[in-house]
N, C-alpha and C positions, 0 to 999 in steps of 0.2 A: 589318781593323784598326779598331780602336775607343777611345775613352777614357769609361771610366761612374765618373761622379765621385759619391760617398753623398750621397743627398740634407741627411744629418743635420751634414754636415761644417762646421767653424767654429765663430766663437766661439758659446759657448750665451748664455744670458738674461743669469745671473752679468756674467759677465767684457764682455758689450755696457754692461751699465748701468755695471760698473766704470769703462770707458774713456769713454762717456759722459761721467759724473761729473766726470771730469779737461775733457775738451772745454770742458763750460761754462764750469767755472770760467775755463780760459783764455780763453776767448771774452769772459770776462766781466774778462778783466786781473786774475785774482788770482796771488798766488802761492802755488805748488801743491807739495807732498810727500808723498810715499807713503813709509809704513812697510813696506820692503820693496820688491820690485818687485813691480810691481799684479798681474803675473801672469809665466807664465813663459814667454815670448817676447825673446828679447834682441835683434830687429829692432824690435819694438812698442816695447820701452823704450828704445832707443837712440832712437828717434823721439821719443818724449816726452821725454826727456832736451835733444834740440836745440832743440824748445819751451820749456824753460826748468825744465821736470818733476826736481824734486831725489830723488835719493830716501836714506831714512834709516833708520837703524836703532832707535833708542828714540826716545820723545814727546817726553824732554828735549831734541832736538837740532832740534826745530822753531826757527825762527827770526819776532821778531817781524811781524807781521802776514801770517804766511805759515799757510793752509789746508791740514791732514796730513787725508790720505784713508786709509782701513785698508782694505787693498788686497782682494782675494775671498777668499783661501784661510782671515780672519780670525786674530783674534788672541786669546790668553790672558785669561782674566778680571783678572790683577792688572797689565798691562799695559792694560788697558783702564781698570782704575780711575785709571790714573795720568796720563793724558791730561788736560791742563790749559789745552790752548789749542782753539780753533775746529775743528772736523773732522766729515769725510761718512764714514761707516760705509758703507761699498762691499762687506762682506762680503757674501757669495753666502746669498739666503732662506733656503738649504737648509741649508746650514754653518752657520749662525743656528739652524733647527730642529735641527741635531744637539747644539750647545750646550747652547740649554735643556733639551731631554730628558735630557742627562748631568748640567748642573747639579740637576736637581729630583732625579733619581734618586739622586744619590751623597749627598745633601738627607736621603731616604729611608731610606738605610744600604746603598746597593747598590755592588756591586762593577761597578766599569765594564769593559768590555772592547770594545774599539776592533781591529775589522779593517781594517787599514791600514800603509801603510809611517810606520814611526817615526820617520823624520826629515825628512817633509816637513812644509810649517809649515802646512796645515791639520790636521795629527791634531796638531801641538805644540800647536795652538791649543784644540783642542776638551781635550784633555788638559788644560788648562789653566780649566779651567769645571770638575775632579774636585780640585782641589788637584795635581793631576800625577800622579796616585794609578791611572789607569787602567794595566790591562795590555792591550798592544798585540801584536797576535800577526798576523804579516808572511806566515808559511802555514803548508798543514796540517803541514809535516813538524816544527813547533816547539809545534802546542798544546797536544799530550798534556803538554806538559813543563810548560811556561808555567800551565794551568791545571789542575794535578795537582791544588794546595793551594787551590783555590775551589770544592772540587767540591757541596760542603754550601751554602757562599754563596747568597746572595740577586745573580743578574746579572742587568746592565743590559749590552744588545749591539747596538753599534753599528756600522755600517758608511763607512770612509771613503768622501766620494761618488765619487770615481774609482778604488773597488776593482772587483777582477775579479767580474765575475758568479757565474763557476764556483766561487771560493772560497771567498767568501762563504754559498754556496748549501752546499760543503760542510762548511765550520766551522759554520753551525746545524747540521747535522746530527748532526756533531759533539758539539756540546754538547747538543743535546736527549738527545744517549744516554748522555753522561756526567757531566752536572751536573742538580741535583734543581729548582730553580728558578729558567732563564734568562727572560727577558724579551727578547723579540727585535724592532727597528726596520731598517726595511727602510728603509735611508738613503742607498741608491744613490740616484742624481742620475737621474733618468727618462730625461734629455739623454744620460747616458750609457752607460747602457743601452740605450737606441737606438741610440748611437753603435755601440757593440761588437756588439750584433747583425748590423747593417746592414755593418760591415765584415768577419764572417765571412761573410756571404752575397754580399757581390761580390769576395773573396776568392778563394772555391771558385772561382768562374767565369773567373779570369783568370791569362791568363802571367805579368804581372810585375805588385806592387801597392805604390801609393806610399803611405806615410805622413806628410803634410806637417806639421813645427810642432815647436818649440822641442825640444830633446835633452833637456832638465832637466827637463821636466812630463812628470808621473806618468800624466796624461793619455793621450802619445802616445807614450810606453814599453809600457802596457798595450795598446792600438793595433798596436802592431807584434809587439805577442807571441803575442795573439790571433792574428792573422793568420798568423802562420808554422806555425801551427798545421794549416794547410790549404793554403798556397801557398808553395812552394819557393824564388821569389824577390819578399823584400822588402825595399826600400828605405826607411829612415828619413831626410827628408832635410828641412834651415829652409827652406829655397828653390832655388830655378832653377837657383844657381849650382853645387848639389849634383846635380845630375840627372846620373844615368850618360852614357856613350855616347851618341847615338842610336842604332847599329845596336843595342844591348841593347831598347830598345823599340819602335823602328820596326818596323811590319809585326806586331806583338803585341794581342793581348787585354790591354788598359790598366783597372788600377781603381785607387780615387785615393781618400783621404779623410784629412781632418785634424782636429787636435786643438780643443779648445772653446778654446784659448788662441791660435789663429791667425785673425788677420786675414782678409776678402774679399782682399783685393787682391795677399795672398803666393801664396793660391790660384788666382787668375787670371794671375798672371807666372808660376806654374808649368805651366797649362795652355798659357796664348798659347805658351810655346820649344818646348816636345813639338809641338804643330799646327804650329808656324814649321819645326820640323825634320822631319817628316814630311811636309811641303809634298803635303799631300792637297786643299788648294782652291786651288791657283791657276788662274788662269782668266786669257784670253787678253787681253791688253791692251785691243784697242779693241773686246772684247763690253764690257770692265768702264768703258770712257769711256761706250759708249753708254746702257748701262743706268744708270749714275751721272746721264749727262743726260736719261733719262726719269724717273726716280725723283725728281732735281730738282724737276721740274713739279710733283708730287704733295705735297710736304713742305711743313707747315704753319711756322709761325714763334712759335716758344717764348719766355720772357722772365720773371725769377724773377719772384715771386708770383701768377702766371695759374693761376687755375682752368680745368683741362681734363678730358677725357673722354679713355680709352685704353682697352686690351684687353690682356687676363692672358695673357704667353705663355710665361711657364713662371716655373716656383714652386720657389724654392732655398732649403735650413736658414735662411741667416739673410739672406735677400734676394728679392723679387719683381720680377720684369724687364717693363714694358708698353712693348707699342706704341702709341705719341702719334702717329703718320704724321708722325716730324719722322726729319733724318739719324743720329740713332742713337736706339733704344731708352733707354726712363727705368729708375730703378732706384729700387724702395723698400726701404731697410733694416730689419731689423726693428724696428732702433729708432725708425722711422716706422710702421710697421705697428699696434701695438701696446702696451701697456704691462703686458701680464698675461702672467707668464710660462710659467703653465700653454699657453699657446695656438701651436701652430706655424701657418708658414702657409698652409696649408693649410684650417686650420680657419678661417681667415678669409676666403680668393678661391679661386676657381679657374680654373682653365687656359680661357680663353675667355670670359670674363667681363666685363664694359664695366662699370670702376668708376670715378668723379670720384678726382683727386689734384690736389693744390698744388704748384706746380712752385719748388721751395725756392732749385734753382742752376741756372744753363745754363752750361756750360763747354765752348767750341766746341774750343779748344785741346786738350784732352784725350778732346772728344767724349763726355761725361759727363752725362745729366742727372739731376740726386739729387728724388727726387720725397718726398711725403708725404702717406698715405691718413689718419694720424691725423690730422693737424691739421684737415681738413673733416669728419671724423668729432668731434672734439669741439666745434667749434663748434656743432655738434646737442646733443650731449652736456652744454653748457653752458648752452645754453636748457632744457633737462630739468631742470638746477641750480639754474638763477635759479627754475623754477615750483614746485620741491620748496623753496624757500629760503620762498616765498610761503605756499604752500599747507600748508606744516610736512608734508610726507609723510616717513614711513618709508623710507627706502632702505638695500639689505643691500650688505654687499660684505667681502672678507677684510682681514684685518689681515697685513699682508708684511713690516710691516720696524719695529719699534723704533729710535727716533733720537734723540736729545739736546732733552726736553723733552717726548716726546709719540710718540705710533706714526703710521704711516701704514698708512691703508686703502684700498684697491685697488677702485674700483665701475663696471663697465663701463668698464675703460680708463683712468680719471679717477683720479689720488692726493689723496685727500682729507686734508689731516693736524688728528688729532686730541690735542688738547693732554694733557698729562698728567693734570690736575685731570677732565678731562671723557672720560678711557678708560674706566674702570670707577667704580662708584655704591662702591666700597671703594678706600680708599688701596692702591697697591702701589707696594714699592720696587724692582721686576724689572720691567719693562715687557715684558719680551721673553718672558714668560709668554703673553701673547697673541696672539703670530707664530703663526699656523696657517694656510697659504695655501689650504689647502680646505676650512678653516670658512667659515660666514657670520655674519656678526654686524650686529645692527640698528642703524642711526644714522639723527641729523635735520644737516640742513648748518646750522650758525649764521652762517657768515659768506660772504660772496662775493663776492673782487674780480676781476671779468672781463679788466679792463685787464692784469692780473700774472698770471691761471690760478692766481691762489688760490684756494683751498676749504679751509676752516675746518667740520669735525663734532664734535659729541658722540653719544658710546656713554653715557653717564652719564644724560644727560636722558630716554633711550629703557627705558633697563631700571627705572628711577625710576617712570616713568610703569606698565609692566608691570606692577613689583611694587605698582604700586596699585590696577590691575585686581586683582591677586590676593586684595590684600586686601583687598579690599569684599567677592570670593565669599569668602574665607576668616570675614570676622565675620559672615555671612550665616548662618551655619550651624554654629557651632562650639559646640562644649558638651564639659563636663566629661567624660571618660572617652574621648572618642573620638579614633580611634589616624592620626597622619600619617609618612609618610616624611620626614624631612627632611636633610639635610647641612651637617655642623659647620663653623662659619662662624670661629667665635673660642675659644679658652681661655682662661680667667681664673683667679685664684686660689680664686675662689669659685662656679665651674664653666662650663657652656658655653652659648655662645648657637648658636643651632641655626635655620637658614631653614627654614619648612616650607612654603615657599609663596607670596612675596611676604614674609611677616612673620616676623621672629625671636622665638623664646623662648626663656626660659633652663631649661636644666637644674641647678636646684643641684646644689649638689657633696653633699647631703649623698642625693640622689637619683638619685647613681651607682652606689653601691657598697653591696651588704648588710651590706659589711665598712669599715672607716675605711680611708680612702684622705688621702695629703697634698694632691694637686692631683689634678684629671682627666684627666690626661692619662696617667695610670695607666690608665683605662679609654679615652679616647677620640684622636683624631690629630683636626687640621684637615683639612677633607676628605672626611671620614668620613661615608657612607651609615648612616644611622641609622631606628632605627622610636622612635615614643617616643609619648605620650598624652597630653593635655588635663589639668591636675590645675586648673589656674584660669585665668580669661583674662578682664581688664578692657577694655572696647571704650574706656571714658573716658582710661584712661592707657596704652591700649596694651599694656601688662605682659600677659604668657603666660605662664606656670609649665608647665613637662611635666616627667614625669615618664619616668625610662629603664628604672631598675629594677622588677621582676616579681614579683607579690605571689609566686607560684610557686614563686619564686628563693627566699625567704625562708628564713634558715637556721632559723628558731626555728618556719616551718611543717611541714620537715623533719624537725626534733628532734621534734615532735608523733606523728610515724610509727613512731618508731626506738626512744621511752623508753618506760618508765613506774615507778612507783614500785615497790622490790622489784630494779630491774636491777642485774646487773653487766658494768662498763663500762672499757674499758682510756682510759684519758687521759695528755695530757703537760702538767706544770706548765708555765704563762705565766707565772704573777707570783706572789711568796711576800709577805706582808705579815705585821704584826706578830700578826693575829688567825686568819689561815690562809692556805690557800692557793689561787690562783685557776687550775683547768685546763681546755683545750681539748676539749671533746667532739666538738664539729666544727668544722669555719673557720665565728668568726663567732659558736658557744655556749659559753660559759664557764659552768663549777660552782666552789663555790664547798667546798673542806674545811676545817670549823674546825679550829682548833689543838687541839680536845676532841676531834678524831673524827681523827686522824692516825695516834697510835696508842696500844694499850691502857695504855698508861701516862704517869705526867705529865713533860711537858716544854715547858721555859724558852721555846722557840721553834722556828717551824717548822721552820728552815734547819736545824736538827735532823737534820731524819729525814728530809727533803726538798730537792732541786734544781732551777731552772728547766731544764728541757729534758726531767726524767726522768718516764718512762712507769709510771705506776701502774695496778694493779687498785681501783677503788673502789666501792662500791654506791650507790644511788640513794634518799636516805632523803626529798626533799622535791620534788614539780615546782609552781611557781606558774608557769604560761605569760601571764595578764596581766601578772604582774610580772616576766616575763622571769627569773627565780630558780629555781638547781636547786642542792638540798643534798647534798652528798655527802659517803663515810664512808670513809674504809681501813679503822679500827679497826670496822668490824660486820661485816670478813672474816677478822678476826685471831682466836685461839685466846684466850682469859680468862690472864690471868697467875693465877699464886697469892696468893691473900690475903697482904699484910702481917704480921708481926710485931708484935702490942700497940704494943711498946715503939715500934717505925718510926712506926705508926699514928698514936701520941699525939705523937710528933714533929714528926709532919708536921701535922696536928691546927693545933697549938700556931704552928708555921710560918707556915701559911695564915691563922689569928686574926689575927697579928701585922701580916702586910701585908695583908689585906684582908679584915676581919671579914667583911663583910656578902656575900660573894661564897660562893656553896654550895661547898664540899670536893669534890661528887660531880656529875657530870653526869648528867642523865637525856637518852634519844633527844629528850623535850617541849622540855628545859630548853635543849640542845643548837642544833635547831633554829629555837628564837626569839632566841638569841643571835647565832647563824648570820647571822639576816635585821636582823638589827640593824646588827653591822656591816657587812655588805652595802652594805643603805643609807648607812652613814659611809665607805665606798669610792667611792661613785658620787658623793656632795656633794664628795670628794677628789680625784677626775678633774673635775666642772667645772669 
């Protein structure tokens, strides 16, 4: 008989810093509120509760001088704008990334779609960064239905972090077979995916298998369903006081694991009653006096703040256990361990290992010692600080979390927080654009106060400096015609400025498009990978001019190819004016048909015999390609009318005298022609 407990079991990063967060602040005699309960545990919030822990439903029911924490699972974007008093943003890194990737994307024009249960209040939340606009699809037997009518869409596919592996795995698949352009993020929680693995695999192995942690987290429902998946009996249970029988597990193959929203200590009262009930180590009275009084002799004498030397003897999800040679073994939390969430621990000590710790508490009463490997880890840490503070060095480290004022960056351990003004060398009104916990990004420490474990960085002064290296090689070498990559930085009305390197240039607007375009953004998005080319570049005032558009592209170098004079050409009128009419030969060439050449006989006006939109046969009587002018005819495709009647002739004659002597009765193709380019030119002084 045995008990094999997952290594992975308990609270993850999230929900430690969550409860954290609350700790201080008490520590620190504030008063403290959480929107919601911080997590889904109702022994953990009952306990905070007794501490003095309010918890509430909107921002407006803060009360004065009371600090509202936004508990891990996060919260909606218009509740979060609404937030008006003091508060720690406790949401979990991860849930943070799943936000902004749906807010930029729904930004975008994309359809969101969230694998997840729908009424728990991380997907309300994340839902809540789309306008509420996502579809939420709970499993496969509902997607075909759910995302019949998105199948053309542009998707954005997200994953709750405590959805099932297998479903998720099969809704991609899902959708890669029947939507044309999904987008997929892989937004399971790492934590929890290890979680669920690790619990089908000491599932399989065991008689009876416990699921320890709150009934209402999504967490330890998915937990126990995995599970039954492979083992006949399990139990879902908050604590000790749940544990079956003992004869149900006595004498069994025991496997144990809990959700990321339980406690160490729910976890340990549920192991000590099973071992107390199984009475598998009792041992004889007076071997255990004897040995108590030799062990005596050997044990050292502990005292909070003593720096000590111990030995790693065994390494648990969210807890390291050493031996001090004192009467009970020390205990470091993770939340002593470390402060990088990527990191288990593992990756930090190992099992037999003789590492320094700070002994934080000695509680003989409960036979407790709470140790801490970070604390003598940063005080190294902080001399590394003070000489980079000096020395002005470069140090990389991720950016974790967006906060009220400024982000914080995570560098060996250390939260460095960076003001807003000094995140990026561009204004941004999203901060939380930046959260990416496995980038690295460069900063200088500006400020340092040891006595408080402040650390004050700018990212602004480092990419400043960058783009100045760049651009020394950039004017080192730049000349007219030659071609850079660069990426759309800004749109304006009067076109786009473009980094290519350290330095921006502008693309005018009139140097986007072969065609008239309103604004650029017709051709281009912010963002945007671009190739463009040198057309001027002042090193005295800085000013770059490039160019986007391709002599190539050129529609009037096209038209070179496709005319010549003599052709006939099917066109649709653009624009009818009082002297003729102007049509499309290709996007971008317009001809030009006098009101003399429309057709074989005379009339008042073009609207005539002609409409915008309609598609004519016309010949090709004139090309000037310097002057961009091409004259065209219907009437040199049409059959000759019969000559007039004398009596009509002298009519008309007499007609034409009258309003305008001096104007010829008859048009010739010469006469035609130069009239043609007359008014032309009194159209284009009429467009500027």
């Amino acid at each position: 008989m045995s008990i094999t407990l997952a290594k992975s079991a308990g609270f993850c990063f999230g929900v430690s810093r969550a409860i954290d967060c609350i700790n201080k602040g008490l520590s620190e005699n504030k008063k403290i509120a959480t929107l919601g309960p911080i997590i889904h545990n109702d022994r953990v919030v009952s306990s905070l509760k007794e501490k003095g822990v309010r918890i509430i439903e909107r921002p407006q029911e803060t009360e004065e001088g009371e600090t509202l924490i936004i508990r891990t699972h996060g919260i909606s974007k218009n509740v979060f704008d609404n937030i008006k008093s003091e508060f720690i943003d406790a949401t979990c890194p991860f849930v943070k990334k799943i936000q902004s990737i749906v807010q930029d994307h729904y930004n975008d024009g994309y359809t969101i779609v969230i694998a997840g249960n729908k009424d728990h209040p991380e997907v309300i939340g994340i839902n809540g960064w789309c306008n509420n606009s996502a579809i939420v699809v709970e499993s496969m037997e509902e997607a075909p239905k759910k995302l019949e009518n998105v199948r053309n869409n542009k998707l954005c596919v997200v994953a709750q972090t405590t959805a099932s592996i297998l479903f998720w795995k099969n809704l991609k698949e899902f959708i890669k077979n029947t939507c044309q352009t999904p987008l997929f993020f892989d937004t399971i929680c790492f934590a929890t995916n290890e979680r669920q693995l690790e619990a089908v695999e000491i599932a399989k192995n065991s008689d009876i298998f416990f699921v320890i942690g709150g009934r209402e987290s999504s967490n330890n429902k998915r937990l126990a369903e995995i599970a039954r998946e492979v083992c006949d009996n399990v139990y879902h249970i908050e604590g000790s006081l749940d544990l079956p029988r003992p004869d149900a597990y006595v004498g069994k193959q025991i496997g144990v694991t809990a959700g990321a929203s339980t406690p160490d200590w729910i976890i340990k009262e549920v192991l000590h009653t099973m071992e107390e009930n199984m009475n598998t180590n009792s041992i004889n009275n007076n071997e255990e006096e004897n040995w108590a009084a030799g062990l005596e002799e050997t044990l050292v004498t502990l005292h909070t703040g003593q720096k000590v030397k111990g030995t790693v003897v065994e390494i648990h999800p969210n807890e390291v256990i050493v031996n001090l040679n004192y009467k009970s073994d020390g205990v470091i939390p993770m939340s002593e361990l470390t402060d990088d969430p990527s990191l288990k621990p593992e990756d930090i000590v190992k099992v037999g290992e003789a590492i320094d710790v700070f002994v934080i508490r000695v509680n003989d009463v409960e036979g407790q010692v709470l140790l801490s490997k970070k604390k003598l880890d940063y005080e190294k840490k902080f001399e590394n600080i003070e000489k980079a503070l000096e020395d002005g060095t470069v140090l990389y480290g991720s950016v974790i979390e967006a906060v009220k004022g400024g982000v914080i960056v995570l560098c060996e351990g250390l939260k460095v927080f960076v003001p807003a003004s000094q995140a990026n060398d561009r204004y941004l009104s999203d901060l939380s654009v930046l959260v990416d916990p496995n980038k690295k990004v460069p900063f200088k420490i500006l400020k340092f106060e040891r006595k408080f474990k402040k650390i004050v960085g700018t990212i602004k002064q480092v990419l400043i400096a960058e783009k100045a290296k760049k651009s020394e090689v950039f004017w080192a070498d730049v000349e007219a015609g030659k071609e850079y990559e660069g990426v759309v930085k800004t749109l304006t009305p009067f076109g786009a400025f473009v980094d290519i390197g350290g330095v921006d240039g502008l693309i005018h607007i009139s140097e986007l498009s072969w065609s008239r375009i309103k604004h650029p953004s017709e051709v281009l998005k912010e963002g945007q990978k671009v190739k463009v080319f040198i057309l001027e570049a002042n090193k005295e005032t800085g000013k770059i001019s490039l160019g986007y558009k391709r002599k190539e592209d050129n529609p009037w170098e096209v038209a070179k190819s496709k005319f010549e004079v003599g052709s006939v050409v099917s066109a649709k009128v653009v624009k009818i004016m009082p002297f003729g009419a102007f049509v499309e030969l290709l996007p971008g060439v317009d001809g030009l048909i006098h009101i003399s050449q429309i057709a074989n006989k005379r009339i008042d006006k073009p609207s005539d015999e002609l409409s915008v939109g309609q598609v004519v046969e016309t010949k090709i009587l004139e090309l000037d390609w310097d002057a961009k002018k091409i004259g065209l005819s219907i009437r040199a495709l049409l059959p000759e009318e019969e000559a007039p009647k004398e009596a009509e002739t002298k009519e008309v004659v007499a007609e034409e005298k009258e309003v305008a002597p001096k104007e010829p009765t008859e048009y010739t193709e010469e006469s035609t022609a130069t009239l043609a380019d007359n008014m032309a030119d009194i159209v284009i002084e009429e467009d500027k």
